[in-house]
C-alpha positions as CSV (number, residue, x, y, z in Angstrom):
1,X,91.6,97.6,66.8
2,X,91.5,100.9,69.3
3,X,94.5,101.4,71.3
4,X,94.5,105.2,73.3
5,X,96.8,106.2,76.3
6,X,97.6,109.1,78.3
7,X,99.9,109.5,80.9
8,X,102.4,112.1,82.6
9,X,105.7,111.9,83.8
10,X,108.1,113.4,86.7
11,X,112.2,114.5,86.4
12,X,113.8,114.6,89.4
13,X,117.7,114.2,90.2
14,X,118.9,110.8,89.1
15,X,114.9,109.5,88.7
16,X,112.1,109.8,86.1
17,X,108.8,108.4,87.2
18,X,106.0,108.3,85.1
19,X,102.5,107.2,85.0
20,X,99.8,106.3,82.2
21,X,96.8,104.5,81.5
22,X,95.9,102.6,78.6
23,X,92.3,101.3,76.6
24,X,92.4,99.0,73.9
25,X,90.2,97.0,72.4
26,X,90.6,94.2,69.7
27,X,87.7,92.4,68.5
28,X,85.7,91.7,71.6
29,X,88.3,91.9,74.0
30,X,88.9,95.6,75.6
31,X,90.6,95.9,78.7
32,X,91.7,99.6,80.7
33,X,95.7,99.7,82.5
34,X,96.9,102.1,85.0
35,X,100.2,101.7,85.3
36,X,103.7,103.1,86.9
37,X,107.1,103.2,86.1
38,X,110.5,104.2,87.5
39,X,114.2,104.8,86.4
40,X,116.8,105.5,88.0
41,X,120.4,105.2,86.7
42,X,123.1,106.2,89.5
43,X,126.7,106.0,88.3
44,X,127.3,102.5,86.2
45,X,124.0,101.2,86.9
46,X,120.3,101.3,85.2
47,X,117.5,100.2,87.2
48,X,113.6,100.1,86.3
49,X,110.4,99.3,87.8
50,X,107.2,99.1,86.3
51,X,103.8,98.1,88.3
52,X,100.5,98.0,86.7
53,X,96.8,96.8,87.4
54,X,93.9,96.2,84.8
55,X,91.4,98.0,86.6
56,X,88.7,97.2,84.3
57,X,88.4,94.3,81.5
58,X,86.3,92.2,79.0
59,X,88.1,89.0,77.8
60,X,91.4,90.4,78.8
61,X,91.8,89.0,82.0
62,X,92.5,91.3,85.2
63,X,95.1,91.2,88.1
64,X,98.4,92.9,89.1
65,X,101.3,92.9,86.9
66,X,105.2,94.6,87.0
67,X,108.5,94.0,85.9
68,X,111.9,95.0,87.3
69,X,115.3,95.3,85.7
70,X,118.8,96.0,87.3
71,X,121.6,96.3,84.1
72,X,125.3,97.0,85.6
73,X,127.9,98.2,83.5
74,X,131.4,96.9,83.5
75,X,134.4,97.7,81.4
76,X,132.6,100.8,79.6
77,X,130.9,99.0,76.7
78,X,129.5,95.1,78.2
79,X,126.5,95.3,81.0
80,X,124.8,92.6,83.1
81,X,121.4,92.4,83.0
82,X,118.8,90.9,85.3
83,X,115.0,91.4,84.4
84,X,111.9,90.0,85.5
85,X,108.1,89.9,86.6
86,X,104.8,89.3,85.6
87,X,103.1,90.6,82.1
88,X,99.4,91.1,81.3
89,X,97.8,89.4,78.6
90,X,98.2,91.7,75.4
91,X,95.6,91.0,72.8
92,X,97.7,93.6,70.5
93,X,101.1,91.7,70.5
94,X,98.7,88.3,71.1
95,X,100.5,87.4,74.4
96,X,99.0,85.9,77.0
97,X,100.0,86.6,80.7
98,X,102.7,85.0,82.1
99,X,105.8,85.3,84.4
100,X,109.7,85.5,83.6
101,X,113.0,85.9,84.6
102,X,115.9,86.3,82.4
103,X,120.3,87.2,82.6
104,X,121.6,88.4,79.9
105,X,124.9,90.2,78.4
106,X,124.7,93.3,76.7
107,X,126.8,94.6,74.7
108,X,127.9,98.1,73.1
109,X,129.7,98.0,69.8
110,X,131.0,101.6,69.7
111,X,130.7,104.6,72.6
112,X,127.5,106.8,72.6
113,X,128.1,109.3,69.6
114,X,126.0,111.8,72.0
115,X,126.8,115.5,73.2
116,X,125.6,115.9,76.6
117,X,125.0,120.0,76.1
118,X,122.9,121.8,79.0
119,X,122.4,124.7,78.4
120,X,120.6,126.6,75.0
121,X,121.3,123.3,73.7
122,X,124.3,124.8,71.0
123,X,125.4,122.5,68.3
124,X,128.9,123.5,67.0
125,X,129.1,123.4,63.3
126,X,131.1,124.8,60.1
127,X,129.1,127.3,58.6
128,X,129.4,128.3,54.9
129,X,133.0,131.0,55.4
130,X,134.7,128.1,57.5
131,X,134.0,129.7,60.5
132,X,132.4,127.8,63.7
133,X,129.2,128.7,64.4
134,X,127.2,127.7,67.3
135,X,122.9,127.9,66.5
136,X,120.1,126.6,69.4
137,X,119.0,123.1,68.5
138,X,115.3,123.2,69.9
139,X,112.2,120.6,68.9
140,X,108.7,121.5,68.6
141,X,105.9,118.6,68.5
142,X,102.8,119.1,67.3
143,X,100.3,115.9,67.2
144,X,96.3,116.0,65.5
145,X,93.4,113.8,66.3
146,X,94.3,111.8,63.1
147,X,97.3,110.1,64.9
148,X,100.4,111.7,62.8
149,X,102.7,113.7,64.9
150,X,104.5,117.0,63.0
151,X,107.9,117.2,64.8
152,X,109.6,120.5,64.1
153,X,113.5,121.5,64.8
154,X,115.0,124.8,64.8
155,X,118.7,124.6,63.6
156,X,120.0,128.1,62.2
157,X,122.7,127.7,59.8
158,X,122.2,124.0,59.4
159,X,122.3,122.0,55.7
160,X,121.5,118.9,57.0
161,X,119.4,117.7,59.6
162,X,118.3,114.0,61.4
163,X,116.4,112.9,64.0
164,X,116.8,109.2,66.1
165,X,114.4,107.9,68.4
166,X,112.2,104.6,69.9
167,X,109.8,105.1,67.0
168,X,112.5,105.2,64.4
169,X,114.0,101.9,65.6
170,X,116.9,104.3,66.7
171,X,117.4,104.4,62.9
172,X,118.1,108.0,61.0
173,X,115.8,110.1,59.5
174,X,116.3,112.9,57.6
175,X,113.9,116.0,58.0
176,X,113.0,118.3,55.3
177,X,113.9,121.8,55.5
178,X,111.6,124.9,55.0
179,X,113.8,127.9,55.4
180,X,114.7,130.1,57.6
181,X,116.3,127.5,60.0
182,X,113.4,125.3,59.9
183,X,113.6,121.4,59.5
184,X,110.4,119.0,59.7
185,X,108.7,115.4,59.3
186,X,105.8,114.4,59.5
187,X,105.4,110.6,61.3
188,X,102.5,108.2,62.6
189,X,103.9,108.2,66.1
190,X,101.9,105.5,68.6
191,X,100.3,107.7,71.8
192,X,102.7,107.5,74.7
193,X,106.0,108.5,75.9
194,X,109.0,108.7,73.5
195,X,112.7,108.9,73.1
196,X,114.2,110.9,70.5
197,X,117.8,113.0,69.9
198,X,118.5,114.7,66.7
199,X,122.0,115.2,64.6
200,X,123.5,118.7,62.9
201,X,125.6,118.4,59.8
202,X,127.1,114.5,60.7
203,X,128.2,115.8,64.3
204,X,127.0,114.2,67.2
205,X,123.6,113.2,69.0
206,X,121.8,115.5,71.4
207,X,119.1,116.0,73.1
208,X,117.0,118.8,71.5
209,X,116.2,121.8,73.8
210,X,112.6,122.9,73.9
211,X,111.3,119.0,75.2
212,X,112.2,117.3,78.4
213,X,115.7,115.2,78.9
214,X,116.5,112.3,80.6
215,X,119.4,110.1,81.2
216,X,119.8,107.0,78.6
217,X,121.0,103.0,80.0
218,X,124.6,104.7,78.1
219,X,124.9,107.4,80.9
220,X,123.9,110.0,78.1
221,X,121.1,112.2,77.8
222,X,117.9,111.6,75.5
223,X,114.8,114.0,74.6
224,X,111.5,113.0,75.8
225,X,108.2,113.6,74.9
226,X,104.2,112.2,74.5
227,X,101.6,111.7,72.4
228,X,98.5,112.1,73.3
């Protein structure tokens, strides 16, 4: 199996567009996407667009594919959500194209645990006299050809650091510190865009300076960055 991607993205007020195109190849199918997405999440509302083609293909099929979802928020923690379109056939998940439209509930056992902080991204925490201290929380990644991604965070005065994101199954993880400030992990991270926050001493979930931010479907923010 070969799967390789590359794409680039756009922040504006209130939107995040992106674009990227995909190759992958299992067996003796192989296939190439473009594809475009938008999101856009004004007040109590999330909405999302994606529209792809398979510009080139071998066993794979070819054609014009997109999905669109509109979630509305109502009484703070339970959304509506309408989604639908046409996927491509997917020789990595073994799907074959098709078309659907869902309506679902979601729902949101406990309010975002997030710090929405804009500025050098300061993380208050008790340092080791009792006194508050406030360090820059800032991310570094760093991927190689070999497909493992090194993702570095700089939290002076921290004893214990954990990062969150898509490719964590929003679970936990707890990075190793080297000194000076310095806390790491080293992950196999799939090529694309990603979602990630991290956590200082136990206290809340922000979005690390030093990578892009976006707004999450909770109204919070949410680091961003790709993998080649």
């Amino acid at each position: 199996m070969v799967a390789a991607g590359i794409g680039t993205w756009v922040r504006l007020p209130g939107l995040t567009l992106k674009l990227t195109a995909n190759h992958s190849q299992v067996g003796d199918t192989t296939y190439t996407d473009l594809e475009s997405s938008a999101r856009a999440a004004p007040g109590s509302v999330a909405l999302e667009a994606t529209l792809g083609t398979r510009v080139w293909s071998q066993g794979g099929g070819r054609g014009v594919f997109g999905e669109a979802s509109a979630a509305v928020w109502v009484r703070g923690r339970t959304a509506l959500v309408l989604s639908g379109g046409r996927y491509a056939t997917d020789a990595i998940s073994g799907t074959i194209a098709g078309r659907y439209l869902t309506a679902s509930v979601r729902l949101r056992t406990s309010a975002p645990r997030r710090l929405t902080i804009r500025d050098a991204t300061a993380l208050p925490h008790r340092g080791a006299d009792g006194g508050s201290a406030l360090p820059a929380v800032r991310m570094e990644v760093h991927a190689d050809r070999g497909g493992l991604v090194r993702l570095v965070v700089h939290a002076p005065g921290a004893t214990h650091v954990e990062l969150a994101g898509d490719f964590t199954d929003w679970q936990p993880l707890a990075l190793v510190g080297r000194g000076n400030g310095v806390w790491e992990s080293v992950l196999q991270i799939p090529s694309g865009l990603h979602r990630v926050n991290v956590r200082i001493d136990g206290a809340g979930w922000v979005a690390p300076a030093g990578i892009t931010w976006a707004a999450d479907e909770y109204g919070s923010e949410v680091g961003i960055f790709a993998v080649p």
